[in-house]
C-alpha positions as CSV (number, residue, x, y, z in Angstrom):
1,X,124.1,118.5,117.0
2,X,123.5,114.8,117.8
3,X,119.9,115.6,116.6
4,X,121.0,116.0,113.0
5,X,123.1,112.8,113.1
6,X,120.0,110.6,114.7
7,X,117.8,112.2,112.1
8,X,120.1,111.8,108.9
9,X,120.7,108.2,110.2
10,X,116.6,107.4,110.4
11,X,116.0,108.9,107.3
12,X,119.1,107.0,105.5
13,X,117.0,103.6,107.6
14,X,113.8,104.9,106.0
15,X,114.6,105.8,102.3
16,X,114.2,102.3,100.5
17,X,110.7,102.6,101.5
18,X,110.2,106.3,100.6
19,X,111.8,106.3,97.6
20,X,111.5,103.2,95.7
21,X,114.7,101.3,95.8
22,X,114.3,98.6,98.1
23,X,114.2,95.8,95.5
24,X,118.3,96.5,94.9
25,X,119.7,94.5,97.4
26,X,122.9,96.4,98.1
27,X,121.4,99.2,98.0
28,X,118.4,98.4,100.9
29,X,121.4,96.6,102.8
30,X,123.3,99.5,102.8
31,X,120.4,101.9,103.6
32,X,119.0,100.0,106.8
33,X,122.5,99.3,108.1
34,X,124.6,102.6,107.6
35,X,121.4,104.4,108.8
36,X,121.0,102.4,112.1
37,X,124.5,102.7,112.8
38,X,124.3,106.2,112.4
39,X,121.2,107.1,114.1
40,X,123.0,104.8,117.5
41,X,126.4,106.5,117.1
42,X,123.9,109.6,117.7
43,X,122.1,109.0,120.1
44,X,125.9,107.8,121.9
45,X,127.1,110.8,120.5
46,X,130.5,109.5,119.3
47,X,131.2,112.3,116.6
48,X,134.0,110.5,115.2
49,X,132.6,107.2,114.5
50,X,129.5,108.7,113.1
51,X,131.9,110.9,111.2
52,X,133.8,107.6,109.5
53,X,130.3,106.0,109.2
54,X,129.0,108.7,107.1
55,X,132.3,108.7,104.5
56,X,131.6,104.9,104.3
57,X,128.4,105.9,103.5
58,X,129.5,108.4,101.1
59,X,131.1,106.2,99.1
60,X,129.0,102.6,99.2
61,X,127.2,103.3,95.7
62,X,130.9,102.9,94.4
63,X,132.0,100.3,96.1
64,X,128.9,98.3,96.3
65,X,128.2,98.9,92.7
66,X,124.5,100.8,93.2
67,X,125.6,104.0,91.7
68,X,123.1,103.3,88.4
69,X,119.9,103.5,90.7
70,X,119.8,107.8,91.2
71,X,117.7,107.1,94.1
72,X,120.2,105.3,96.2
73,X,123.2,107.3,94.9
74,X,121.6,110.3,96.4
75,X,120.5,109.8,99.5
76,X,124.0,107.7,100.1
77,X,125.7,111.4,99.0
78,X,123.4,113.6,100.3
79,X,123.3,111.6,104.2
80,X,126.4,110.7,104.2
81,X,128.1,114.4,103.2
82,X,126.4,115.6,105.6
83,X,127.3,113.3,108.7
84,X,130.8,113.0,107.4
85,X,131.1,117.2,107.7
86,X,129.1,118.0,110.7
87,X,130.7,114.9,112.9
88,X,133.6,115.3,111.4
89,X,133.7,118.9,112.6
90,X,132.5,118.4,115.9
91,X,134.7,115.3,116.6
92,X,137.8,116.1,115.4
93,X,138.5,119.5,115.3
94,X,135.8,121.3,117.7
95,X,137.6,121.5,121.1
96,X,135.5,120.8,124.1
97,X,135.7,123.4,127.1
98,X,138.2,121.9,130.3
């Protein structure tokens, strides 16, 4: 599953440039750093972390105040939903085999 977390977090990194928003400061900020922290929690494969990244991720067009530009507001929902469940799965409530 650490595939999915490195991919969500390169795509989160790569989306100002695909999709048009990277003259919104926050927003291209937010982007580049949540999705680099997420695709190295990946690769580490530290499911919990990645799992808190991704709710902080979830929730930066609120708190950072880019929730007008649809772009952003998506790809911050849609990347950081789905880190926040599958991590959140797999760190915190899969068990791991003794």
């Amino acid at each position: 599953m650490n595939w999915v977390t490195i991919v969500a977090g390169a795509l989160l990194f790569l989306a100002p440039f695909l999709t048009g928003y990277s003259g919104t400061p926050w927003a291209l900020w937010t982007s580049l750093i949540m999705g680099a922290v997420i695709a190295v929690l990946g690769f580490m494969q530290s499911y919990k972390w990645a799992a808190i990244a991704g709710v902080v991720t979830f929730f930066a067009p609120w708190i950072l105040g880019f929730n007008g530009i649809g772009a952003a507001l998506w790809i911050c929902l849609i990347v950081g939903g789905v880190v926040a469940i599958l991590d959140g799965y797999r760190g915190f409530f899969l068990t791991r085999p003794a």
